[in-house]
C-alpha positions as CSV (number, residue, x, y, z in Angstrom):
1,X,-16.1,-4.1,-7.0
2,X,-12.5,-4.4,-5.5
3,X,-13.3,-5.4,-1.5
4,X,-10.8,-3.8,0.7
5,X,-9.9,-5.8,4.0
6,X,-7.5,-5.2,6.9
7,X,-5.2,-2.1,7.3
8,X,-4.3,0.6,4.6
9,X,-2.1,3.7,4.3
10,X,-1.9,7.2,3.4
11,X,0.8,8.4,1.1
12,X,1.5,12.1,0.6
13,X,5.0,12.7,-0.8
14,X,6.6,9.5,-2.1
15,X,9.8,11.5,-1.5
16,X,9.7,11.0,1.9
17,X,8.4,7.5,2.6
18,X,11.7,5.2,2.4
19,X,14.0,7.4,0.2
20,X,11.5,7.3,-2.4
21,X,12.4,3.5,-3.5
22,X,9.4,1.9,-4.7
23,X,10.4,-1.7,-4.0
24,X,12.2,-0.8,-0.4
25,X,8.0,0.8,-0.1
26,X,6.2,-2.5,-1.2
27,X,8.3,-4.6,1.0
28,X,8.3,-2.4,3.8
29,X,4.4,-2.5,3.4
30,X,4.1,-6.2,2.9
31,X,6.3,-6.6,6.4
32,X,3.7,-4.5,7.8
33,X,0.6,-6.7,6.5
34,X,-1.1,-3.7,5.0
35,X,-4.0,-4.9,2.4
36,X,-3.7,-1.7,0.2
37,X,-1.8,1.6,0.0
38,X,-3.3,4.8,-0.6
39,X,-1.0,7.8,-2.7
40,X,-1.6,11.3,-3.9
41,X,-2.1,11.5,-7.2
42,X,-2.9,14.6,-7.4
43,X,-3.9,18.2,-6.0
44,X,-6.3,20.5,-7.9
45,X,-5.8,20.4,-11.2
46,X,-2.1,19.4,-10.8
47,X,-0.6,16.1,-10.6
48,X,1.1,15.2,-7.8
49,X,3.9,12.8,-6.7
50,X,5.1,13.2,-10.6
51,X,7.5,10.8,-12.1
52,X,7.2,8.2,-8.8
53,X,4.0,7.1,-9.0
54,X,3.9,4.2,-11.3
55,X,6.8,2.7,-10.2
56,X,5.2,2.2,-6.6
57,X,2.2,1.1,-7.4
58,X,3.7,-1.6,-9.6
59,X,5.8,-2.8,-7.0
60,X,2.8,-3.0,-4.5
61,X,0.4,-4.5,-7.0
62,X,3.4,-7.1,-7.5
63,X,3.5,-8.3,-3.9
64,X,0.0,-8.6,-4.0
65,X,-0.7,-5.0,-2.4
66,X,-3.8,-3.1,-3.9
67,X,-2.6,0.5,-5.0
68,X,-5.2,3.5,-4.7
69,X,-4.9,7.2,-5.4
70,X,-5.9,10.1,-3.5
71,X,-7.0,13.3,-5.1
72,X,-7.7,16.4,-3.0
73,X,-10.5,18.7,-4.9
74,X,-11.1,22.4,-4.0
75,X,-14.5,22.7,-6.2
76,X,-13.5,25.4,-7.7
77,X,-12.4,24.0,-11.3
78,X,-14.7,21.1,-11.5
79,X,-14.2,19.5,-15.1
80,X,-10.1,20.9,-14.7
81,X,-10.1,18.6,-11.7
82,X,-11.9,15.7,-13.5
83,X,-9.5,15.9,-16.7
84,X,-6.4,15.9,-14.2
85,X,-7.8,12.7,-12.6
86,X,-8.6,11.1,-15.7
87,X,-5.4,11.4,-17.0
88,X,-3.7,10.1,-13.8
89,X,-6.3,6.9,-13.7
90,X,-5.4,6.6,-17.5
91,X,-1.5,6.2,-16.7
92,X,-1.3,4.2,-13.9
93,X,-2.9,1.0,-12.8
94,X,-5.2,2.0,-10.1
95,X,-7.0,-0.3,-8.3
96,X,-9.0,2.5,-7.1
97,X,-9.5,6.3,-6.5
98,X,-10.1,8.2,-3.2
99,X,-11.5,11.9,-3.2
100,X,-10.0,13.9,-0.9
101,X,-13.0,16.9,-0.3
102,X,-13.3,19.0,3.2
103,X,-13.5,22.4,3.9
104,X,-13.1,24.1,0.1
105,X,-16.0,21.8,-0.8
106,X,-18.8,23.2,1.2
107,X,-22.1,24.2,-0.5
108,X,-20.1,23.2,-4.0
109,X,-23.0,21.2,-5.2
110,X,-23.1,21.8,-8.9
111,X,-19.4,21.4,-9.1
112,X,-19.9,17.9,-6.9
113,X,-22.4,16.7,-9.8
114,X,-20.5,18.2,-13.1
115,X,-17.1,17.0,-11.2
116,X,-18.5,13.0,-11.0
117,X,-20.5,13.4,-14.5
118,X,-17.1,13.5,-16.6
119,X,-15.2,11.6,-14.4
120,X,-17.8,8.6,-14.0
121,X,-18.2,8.8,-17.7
122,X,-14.5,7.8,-18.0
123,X,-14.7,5.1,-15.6
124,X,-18.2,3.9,-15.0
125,X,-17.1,1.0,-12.4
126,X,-13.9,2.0,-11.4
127,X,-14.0,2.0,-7.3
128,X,-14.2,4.9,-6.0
129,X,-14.3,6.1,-2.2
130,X,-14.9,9.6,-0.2
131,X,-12.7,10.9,2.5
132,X,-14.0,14.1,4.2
133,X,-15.1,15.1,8.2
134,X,-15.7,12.7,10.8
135,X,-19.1,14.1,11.8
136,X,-21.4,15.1,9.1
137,X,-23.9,17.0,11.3
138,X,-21.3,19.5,11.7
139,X,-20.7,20.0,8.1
140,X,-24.2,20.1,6.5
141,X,-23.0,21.9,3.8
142,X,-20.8,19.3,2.1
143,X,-23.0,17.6,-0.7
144,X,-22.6,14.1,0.9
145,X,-25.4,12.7,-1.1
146,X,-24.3,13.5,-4.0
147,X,-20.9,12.4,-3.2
148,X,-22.4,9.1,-1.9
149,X,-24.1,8.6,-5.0
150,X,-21.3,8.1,-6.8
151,X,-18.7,6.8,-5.0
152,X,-18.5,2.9,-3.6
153,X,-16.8,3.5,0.1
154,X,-16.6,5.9,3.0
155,X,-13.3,7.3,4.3
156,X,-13.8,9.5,7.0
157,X,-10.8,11.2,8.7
158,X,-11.6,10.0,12.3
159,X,-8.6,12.1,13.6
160,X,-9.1,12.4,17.3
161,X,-6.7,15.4,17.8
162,X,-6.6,16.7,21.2
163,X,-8.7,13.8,23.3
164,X,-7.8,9.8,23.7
165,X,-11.2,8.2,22.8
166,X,-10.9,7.0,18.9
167,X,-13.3,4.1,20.2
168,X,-16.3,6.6,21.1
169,X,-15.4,8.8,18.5
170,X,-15.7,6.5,15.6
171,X,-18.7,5.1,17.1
172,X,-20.5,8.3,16.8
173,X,-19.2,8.5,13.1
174,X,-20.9,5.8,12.1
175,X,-24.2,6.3,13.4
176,X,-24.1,9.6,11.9
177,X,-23.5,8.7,8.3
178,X,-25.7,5.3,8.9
179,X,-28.6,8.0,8.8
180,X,-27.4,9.4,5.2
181,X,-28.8,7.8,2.3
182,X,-27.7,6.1,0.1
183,X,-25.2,4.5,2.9
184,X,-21.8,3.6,1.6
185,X,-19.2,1.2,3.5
186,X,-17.5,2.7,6.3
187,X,-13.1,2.4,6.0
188,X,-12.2,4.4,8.7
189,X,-9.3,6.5,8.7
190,X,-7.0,6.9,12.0
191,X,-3.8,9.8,12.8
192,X,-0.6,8.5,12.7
193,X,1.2,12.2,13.1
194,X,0.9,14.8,15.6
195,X,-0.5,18.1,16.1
196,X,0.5,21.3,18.7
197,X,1.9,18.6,21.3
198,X,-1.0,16.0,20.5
199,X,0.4,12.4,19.7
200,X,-2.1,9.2,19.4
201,X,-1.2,6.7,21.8
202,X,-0.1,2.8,20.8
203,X,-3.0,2.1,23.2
204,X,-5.2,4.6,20.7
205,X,-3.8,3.0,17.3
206,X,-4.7,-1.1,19.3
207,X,-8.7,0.3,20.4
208,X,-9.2,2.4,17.2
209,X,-8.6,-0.9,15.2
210,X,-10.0,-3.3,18.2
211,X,-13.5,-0.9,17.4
212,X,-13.3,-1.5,13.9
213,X,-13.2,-4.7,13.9
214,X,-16.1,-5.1,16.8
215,X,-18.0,-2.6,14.7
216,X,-18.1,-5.0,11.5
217,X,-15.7,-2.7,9.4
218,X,-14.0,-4.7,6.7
219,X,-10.8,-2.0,6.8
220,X,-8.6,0.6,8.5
221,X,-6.7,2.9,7.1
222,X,-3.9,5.5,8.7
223,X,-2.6,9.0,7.9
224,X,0.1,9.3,6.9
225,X,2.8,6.7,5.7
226,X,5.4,10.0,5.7
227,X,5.0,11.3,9.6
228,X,4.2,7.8,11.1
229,X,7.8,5.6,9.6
230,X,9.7,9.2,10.2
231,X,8.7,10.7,13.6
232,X,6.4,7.9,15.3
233,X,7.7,4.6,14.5
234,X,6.6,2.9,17.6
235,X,3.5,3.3,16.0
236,X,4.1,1.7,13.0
237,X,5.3,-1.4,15.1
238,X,1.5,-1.2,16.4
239,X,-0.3,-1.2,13.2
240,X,2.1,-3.8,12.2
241,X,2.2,-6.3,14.4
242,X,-2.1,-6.4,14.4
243,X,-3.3,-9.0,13.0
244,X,-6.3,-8.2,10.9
245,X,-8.2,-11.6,11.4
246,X,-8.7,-13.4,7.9
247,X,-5.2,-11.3,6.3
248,X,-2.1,-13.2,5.7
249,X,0.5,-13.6,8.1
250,X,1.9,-9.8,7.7
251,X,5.8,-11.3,8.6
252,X,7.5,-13.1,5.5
253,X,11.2,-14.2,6.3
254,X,13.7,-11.9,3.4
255,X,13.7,-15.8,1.9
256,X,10.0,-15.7,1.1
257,X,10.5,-12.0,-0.2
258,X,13.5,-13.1,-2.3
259,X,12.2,-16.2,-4.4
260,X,8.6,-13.7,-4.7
261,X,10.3,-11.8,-6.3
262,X,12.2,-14.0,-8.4
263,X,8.7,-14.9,-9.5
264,X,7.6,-11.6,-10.5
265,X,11.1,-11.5,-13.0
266,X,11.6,-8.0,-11.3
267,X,15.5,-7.7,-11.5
268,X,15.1,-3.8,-9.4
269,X,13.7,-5.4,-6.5
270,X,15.7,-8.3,-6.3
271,X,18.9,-6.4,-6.2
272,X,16.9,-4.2,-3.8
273,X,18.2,-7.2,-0.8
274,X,21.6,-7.8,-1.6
275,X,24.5,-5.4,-0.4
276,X,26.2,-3.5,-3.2
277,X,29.5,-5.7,-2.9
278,X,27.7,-8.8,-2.0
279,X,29.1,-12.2,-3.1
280,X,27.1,-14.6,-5.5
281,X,28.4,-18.7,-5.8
282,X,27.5,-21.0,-7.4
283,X,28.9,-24.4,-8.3
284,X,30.5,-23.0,-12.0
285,X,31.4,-19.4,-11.1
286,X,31.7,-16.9,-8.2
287,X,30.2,-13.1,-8.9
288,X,30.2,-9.6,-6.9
289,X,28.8,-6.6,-7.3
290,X,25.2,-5.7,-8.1
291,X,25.9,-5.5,-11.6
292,X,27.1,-8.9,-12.4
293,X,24.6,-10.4,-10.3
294,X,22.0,-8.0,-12.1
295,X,23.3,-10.2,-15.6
296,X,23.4,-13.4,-13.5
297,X,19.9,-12.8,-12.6
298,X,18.5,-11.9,-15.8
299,X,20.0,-14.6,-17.9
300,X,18.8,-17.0,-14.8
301,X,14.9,-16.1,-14.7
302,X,14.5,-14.5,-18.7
303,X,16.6,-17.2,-20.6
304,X,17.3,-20.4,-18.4
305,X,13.9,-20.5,-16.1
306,X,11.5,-18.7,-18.6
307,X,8.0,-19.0,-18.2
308,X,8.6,-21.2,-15.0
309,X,7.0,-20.6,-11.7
310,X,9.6,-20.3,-8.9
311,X,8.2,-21.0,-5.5
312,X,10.1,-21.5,-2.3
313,X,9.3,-25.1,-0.9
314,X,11.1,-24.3,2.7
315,X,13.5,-22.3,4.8
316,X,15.3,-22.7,8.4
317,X,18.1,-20.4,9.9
318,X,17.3,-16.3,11.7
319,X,19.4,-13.9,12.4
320,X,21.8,-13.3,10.0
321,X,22.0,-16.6,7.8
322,X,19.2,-18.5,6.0
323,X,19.0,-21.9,4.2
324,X,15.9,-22.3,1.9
325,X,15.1,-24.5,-1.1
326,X,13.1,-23.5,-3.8
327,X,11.4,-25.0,-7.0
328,X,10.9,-23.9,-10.6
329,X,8.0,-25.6,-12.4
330,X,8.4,-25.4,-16.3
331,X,5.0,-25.4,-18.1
332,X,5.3,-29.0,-18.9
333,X,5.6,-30.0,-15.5
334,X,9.4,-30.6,-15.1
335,X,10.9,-29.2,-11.8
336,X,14.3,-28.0,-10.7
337,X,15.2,-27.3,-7.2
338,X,17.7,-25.3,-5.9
339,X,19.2,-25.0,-2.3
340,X,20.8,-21.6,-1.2
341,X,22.2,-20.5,1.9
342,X,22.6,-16.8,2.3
343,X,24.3,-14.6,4.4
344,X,22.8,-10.8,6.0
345,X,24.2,-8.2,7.6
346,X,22.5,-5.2,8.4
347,X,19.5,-6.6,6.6
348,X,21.4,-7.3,3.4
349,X,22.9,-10.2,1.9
350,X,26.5,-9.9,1.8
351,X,27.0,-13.7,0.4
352,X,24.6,-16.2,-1.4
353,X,25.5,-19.6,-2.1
354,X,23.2,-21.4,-4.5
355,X,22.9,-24.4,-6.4
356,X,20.3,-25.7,-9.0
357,X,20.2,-29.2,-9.7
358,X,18.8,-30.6,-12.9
């Protein structure tokens, strides 16, 4: 079972979270410290978010960010909504699926059971989790235990529209579903958007984790990535700057990011930091342009540095320069160091100097 710890988010349309540029989202998400990221797969029997996907979630998964899906299921085409999923969970490397069921779902107990006996047949251990009401006594008629028997986690939508209390209102959530059986983990799902002149409060976002965390809850998660970075970004900043006790420092310095990703061999995002006329030196040559320093790069971590690790052993500098050293370990043990200093503007490099000794 894949444990999820600290703060997740909601993805509806990848089109509007960061331009739709997967490695601009994983870094943007590993700034943020979020343990996982959660994006819609699909709707009904249609997929959803086609063609941008994959792409995303290999750029989280590469920075060390688990990648979920979210499917939201009406009930009314049970094994059309199964194959869609399937399908989806076949193409893309999941590290889990989230089932999106409210309102459409209630009294839909035979679809519940024939939706989970093809889809659990597929994928017998795959994690799975439920996100539905806050307050099951008000919705008797969803078929919760048959959802809970088949699903590892519980994401309700503890959306607090209207009122300033997510601390007593998650509370109550939990005692209510504590009384369900079987009893599945509680990962608690906060609004980051706003409703008829409703907005959450930074001091809401700080006491609707603060609870979760008194309450024992491993995780957090937010809705959605899309609203919250476009219209409320002072509450990104909150969820951000929280640090999840026992989660990695959520800040790495653009030096960090840089040689990570140099690891990873992933040309995309490493271009992804420099300007598009930025300036590459080295001791032999001087480059500009994204494209030459696409080749410069490739032949560099494919060709010269294959199969080494590359690890940064140190930086110093802020603001708009950096100086950092960082090693590449061949599989035989050897090492080569490098030392680069790197110059930013408006959060890009606009010149890199760098040179690997032997």
């Amino acid at each position: 079972m894949v444990e999820l710890k600290g703060k997740g988010f909601y993805i509806w349309q990848i089109s509007h979270c960061e331009k739709a540029n997967p490695n601009k989202i994983a870094q943007v998400a590993s700034q943020a410290g979020l343990s996982h990221v959660i994006i819609k797969i699909a709707n009904g029997i249609y997929e959803y978010n086609k063609g941008s996907v994959l792409d995303t979630v290999l750029a989280l998964k590469e920075r060390g960010i688990q990648a979920w899906g979210w499917h939201y299921i009406f009930g009314d085409a049970p094994k059309g909504e199964a194959k869609i999923a399937i399908k989806q969970l076949q193409n893309i490397p999941l590290d889990g699926y989230v089932i999106d069921a409210e309102s459409e779902y209630k009294g839909k107990y035979t679809p519940c059971r024939i939706f989970f006996n093809e889809i659990r047949a597929a994928f017998p251990t795959l994690p799975m989790a439920l996100s539905s009401f806050r307050y099951p006594k008000y919705h008797n008629d969803i078929p919760w235990k048959d959802f809970f028997l088949n699903v590892d986690l519980n994401m309700p939508q503890v959306y607090w529209e209207k009122a300033h209390n997510p601390a007593d209102q998650l509370e109550r959530c939990l005692s209510q579903f504590q009384v369900i059986t079987p009893f599945r983990p509680l990962i608690p799902t906060g609004p980051t958007y706003g409703v008829k002149g409703w907005l959450p409060t930074p001091q809401d976002i700080k006491e609707f984790i603060d609870k979760a965390v008194e309450l024992g809850l491993n995780a957090v998660n937010f809705y959605s990535w899309d609203y919250c970075r476009l219209s409320l970004p002072h509450l990104w900043d909150v969820i951000a700057e929280y640090n999840w006790s026992g989660t990695p420092n959520p800040f790495k310095d653009i030096s960090e990011e840089l040689v990570e990703a140099m690891n990873y061999r992933r040309i995309p995002s490493i271009l992804s930091f420099y300007a598009s006329d930025s300036v590459y030196i080295t001791p032999s040559s001087t480059i500009q342009g994204l494209s030459s320093i696409s080749e410069w790069y490739n032949q560099l971590l494919n060709f010269d540095l294959k199969n080494h690790i590359i690890q940064i052993s140190g930086f110093t500098g802020k603001d708009n320069s950096r100086q950092f050293t960082w090693l590449a370990t061949a599989p035989d043990g050897k090492k080569r160091i490098s030392i680069d200093t790197i110059g930013l503007l408006n959060n890009k490099i606009v010149y890199h100097y760098s040179s690997i000794m032997k």
